[in-house]
C-alpha positions as CSV (number, residue, x, y, z in Angstrom):
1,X,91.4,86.5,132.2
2,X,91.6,85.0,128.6
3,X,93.2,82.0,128.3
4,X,93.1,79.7,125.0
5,X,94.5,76.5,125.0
6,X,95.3,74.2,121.9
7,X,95.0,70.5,123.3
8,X,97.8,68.2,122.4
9,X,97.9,67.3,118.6
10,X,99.4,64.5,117.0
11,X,101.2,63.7,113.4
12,X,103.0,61.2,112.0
13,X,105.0,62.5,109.2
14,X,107.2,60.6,107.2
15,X,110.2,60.8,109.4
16,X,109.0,62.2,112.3
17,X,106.2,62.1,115.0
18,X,104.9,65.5,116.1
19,X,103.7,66.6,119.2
20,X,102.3,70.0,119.4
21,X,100.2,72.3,121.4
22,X,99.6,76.2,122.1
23,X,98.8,78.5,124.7
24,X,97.8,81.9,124.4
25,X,97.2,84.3,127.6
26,X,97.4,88.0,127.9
27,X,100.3,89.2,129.5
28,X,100.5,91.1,132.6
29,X,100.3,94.4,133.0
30,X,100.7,95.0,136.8
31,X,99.6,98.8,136.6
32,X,96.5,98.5,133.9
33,X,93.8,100.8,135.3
34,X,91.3,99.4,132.3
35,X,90.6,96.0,130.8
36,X,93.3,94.9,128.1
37,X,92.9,92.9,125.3
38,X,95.0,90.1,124.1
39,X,95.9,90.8,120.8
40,X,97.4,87.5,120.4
41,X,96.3,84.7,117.9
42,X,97.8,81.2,116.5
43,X,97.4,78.2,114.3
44,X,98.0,75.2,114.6
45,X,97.3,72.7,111.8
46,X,98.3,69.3,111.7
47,X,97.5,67.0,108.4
48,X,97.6,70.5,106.6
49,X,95.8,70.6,103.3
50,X,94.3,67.0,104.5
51,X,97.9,65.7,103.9
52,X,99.2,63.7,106.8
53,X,102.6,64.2,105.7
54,X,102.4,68.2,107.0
55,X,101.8,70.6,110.0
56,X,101.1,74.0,109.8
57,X,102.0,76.3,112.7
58,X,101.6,80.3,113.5
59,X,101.9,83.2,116.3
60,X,100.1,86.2,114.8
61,X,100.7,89.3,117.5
62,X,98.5,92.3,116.9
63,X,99.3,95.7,117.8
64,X,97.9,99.7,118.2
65,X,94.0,99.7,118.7
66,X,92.8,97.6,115.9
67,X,95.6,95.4,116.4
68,X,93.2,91.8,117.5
69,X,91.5,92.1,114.6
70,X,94.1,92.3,112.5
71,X,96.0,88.9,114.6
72,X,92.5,87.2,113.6
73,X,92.0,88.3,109.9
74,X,95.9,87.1,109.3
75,X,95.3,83.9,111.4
76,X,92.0,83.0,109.4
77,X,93.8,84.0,105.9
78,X,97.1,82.8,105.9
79,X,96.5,78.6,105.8
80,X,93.7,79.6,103.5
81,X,96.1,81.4,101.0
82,X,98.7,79.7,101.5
83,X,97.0,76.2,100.3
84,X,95.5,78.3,97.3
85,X,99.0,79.2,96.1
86,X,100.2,75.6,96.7
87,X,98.2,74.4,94.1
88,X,98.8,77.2,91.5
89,X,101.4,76.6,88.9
90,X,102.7,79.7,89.0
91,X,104.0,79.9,92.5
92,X,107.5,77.8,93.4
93,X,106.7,75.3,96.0
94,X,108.9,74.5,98.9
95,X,108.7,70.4,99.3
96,X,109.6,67.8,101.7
97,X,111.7,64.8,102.3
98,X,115.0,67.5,101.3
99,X,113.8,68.2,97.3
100,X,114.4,71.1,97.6
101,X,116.3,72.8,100.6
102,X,114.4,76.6,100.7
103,X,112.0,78.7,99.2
104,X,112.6,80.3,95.6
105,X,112.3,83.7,95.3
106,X,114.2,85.7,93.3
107,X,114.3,87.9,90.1
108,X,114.9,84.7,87.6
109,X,112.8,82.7,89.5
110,X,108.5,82.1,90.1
111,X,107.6,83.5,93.1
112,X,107.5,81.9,96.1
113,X,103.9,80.4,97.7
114,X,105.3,81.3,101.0
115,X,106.2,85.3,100.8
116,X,103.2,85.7,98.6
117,X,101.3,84.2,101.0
118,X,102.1,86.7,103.8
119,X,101.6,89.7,101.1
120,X,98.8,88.7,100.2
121,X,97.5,88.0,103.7
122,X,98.6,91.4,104.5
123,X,95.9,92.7,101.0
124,X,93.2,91.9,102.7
125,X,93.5,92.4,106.9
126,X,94.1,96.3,104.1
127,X,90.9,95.4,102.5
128,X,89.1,94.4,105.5
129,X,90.2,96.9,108.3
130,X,90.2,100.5,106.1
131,X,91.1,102.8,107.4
132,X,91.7,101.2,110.9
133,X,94.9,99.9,109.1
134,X,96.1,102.7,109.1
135,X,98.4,102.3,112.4
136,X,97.4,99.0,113.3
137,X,98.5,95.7,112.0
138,X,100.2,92.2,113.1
139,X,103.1,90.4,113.3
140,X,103.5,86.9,112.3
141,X,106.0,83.6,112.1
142,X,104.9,80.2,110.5
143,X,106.3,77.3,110.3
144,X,105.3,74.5,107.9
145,X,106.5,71.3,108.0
146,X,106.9,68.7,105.6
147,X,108.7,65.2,105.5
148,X,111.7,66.1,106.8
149,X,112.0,69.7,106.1
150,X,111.0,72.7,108.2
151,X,110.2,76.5,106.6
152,X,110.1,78.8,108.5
153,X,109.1,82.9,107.2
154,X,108.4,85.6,109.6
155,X,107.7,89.5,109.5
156,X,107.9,91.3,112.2
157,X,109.6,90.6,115.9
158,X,108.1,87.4,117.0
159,X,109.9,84.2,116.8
160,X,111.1,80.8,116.4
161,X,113.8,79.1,118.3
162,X,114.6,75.2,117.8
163,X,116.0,72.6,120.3
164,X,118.7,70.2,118.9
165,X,119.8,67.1,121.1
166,X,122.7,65.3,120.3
167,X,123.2,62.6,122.4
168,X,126.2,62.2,125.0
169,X,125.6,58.4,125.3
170,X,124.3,55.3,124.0
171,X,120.8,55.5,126.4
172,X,120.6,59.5,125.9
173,X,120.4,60.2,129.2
174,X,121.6,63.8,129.0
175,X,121.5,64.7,125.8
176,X,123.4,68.0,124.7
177,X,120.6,70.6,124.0
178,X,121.4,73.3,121.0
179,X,119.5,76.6,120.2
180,X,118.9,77.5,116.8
181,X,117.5,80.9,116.5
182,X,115.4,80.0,113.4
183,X,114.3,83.8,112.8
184,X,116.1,87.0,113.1
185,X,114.0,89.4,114.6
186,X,113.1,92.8,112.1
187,X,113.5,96.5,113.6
188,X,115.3,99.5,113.3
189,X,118.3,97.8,115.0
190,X,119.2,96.2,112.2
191,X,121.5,98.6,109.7
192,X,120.2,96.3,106.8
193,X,116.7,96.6,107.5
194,X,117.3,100.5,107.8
195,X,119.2,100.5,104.0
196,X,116.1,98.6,102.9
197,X,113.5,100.7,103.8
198,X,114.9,103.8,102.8
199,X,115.2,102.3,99.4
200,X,111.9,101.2,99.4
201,X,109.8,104.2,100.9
202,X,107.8,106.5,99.0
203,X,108.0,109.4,101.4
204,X,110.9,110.2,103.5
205,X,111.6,108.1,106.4
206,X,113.0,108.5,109.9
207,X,114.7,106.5,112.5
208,X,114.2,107.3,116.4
209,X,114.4,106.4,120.0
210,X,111.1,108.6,121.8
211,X,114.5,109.5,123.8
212,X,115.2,111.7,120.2
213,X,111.6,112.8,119.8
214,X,111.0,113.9,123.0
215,X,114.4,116.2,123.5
216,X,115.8,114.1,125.8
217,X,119.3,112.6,123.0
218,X,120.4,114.0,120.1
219,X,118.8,112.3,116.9
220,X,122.0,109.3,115.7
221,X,121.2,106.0,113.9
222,X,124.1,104.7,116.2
223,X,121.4,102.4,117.8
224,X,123.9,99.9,119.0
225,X,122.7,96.4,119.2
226,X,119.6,95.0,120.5
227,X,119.9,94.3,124.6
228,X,117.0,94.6,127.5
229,X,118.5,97.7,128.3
230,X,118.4,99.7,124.6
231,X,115.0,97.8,124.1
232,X,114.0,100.2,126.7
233,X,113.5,103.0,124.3
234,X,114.1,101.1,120.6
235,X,114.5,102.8,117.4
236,X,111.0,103.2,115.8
237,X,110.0,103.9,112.5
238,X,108.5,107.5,112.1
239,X,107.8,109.9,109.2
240,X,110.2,112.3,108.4
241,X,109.7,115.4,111.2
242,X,106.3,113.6,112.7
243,X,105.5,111.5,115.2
244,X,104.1,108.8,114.0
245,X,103.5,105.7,113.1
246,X,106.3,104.7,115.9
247,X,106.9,101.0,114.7
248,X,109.5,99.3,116.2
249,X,109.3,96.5,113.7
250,X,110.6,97.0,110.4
251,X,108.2,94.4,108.7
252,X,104.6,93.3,109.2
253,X,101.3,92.6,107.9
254,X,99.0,96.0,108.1
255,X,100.2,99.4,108.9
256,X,99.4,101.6,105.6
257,X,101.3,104.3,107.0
258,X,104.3,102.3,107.9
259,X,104.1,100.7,104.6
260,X,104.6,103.9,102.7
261,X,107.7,104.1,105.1
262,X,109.2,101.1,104.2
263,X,107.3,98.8,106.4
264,X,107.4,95.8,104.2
265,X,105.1,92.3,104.0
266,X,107.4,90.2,102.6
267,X,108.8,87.6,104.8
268,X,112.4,86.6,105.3
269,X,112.3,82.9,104.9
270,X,114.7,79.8,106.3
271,X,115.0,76.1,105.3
272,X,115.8,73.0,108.0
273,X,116.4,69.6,107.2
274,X,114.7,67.8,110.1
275,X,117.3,65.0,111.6
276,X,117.1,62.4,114.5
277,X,118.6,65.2,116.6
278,X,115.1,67.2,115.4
279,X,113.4,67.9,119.1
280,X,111.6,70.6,119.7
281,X,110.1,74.1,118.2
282,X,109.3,77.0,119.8
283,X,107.1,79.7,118.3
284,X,106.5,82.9,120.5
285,X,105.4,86.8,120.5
286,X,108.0,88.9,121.5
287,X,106.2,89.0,125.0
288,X,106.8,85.8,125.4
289,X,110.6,86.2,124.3
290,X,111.0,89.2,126.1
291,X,109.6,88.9,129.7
């Protein structure tokens, strides 16, 4: 019954025109017996920091019972915090028109005004929520363009995907189309997400299907890989011998109990040069993805 609708926005940027709008709509849940809420936000920001040059965009899907609020919080932070760091001297800038091709952040390096921006989004839906953050919390993907360059950071298992079409003649009448998966999606699936958190936890961390938890398999980190038919019962993040938190996500914004697990807010981050074969950008919740 909720529907929100970005109309069509428009930017000229250096090299590019952009055409962008956004849809959000709860999903269905055929079998509901009680009114659900989306927990689904976005932004979508052309002429970013009043620069027409830029375009901010971002899917921010909440989850577990506080989980809207937190969507909101991140969505009304993030292109606040995000400007703030920009134009601090302290932070590394990613730029347009190719400058520079990604993000810094690393040990030798200033940190980046991108990942900080997500942590320090995640400080305050903390400060804000309480207690309620407890097991609730969001997931989010941005992208910011700028000139020709696209960044991309994500935490969590929403996503970007991006059309490339080369053309097969001189009128580009059928073009080729090419999908870029511009995020990797973070859960237990991934062994190096697994490694990570263990390192980073300060209390003992565990790895399960409900499958394990309920009985029904014998506990294994051989998860396989990620299909519709293991995504039936994914590995989820739990505390050693408990049952909870049950994340399936290995990073996020929120979640003060997955955080101690491991959980982490700091994005993974990817750099594009945009090209004349540059077409189109998807940005999605998993539910979008995955139904």
């Amino acid at each position: 019954t909720r529907r929100e609708i970005m109309p069509i926005a428009t930017a000229d940027l250096a090299h590019h025109r952009v055409v962008a709008a956004a849809v959000c709509q709860e999903g269905c849940y055929p079998d509901k017996t009680r009114a659900h809420v989306n927990q689904d936000t976005f932004v979508l920001n052309v002429a970013f920091e009043g620069d027409a040059n830029q375009c901010l965009l971002g899917v921010f899907d909440g989850h577990s019972v506080h989980g809207e609020d937190a969507a909101q919080i991140a969505a009304a932070t993030f292109p606040r915090t995000l400007k703030e760091l920009r134009a601090d001297d302290a932070f590394e800038n990613h730029l347009g028109d190719h400058k520079r091709a990604s993000p810094l952040d690393g040990d030798d390096a200033a940190p980046s005004a991108f990942a900080t921006a997500f942590e320090r989004t995640n400080d305050v839906i903390v400060r804000e929520l309480g207690e309620d953050a407890k097991l609730s919390g969001t997931t989010a993907v941005v992208a910011h363009l700028i000139g020709d360059m696209l960044h991309v950071a994500n935490v969590g298992d929403s996503r970007a995907i991006f059309g490339i079409a080369t053309p097969t003649n001189e009128n580009d009448v059928s073009p080729r189309w090419e999908v870029l998966p511009v995020t990797h999606d973070q859960t237990c699936f991934r062994h190096d997400e697994r490694v990570r958190m263990k390192k980073e936890a300060t209390e003992d961390v565990m790895f399960a299907t409900l499958g394990m938890i309920l009985g029904e398999v014998p506990f294994s980190e051989d998860f396989g890989e990620e299909t519709i038919e293991a995504a039936d019962d994914p590995p989820r993040v739990f505390k050693n011998k408990k049952h909870y938190p049950g994340c399936a996500f290995t990073r996020s914004l929120g979640d003060t109990i997955g955080k101690s697990l491991g959980v982490s807010a700091k994005p993974e981050t990817l750099s594009y040069r945009l090209d004349d074969a540059s077409r189109c950008l998807v940005i999605a919740s998993d539910g979008v993805f995955e139904f």
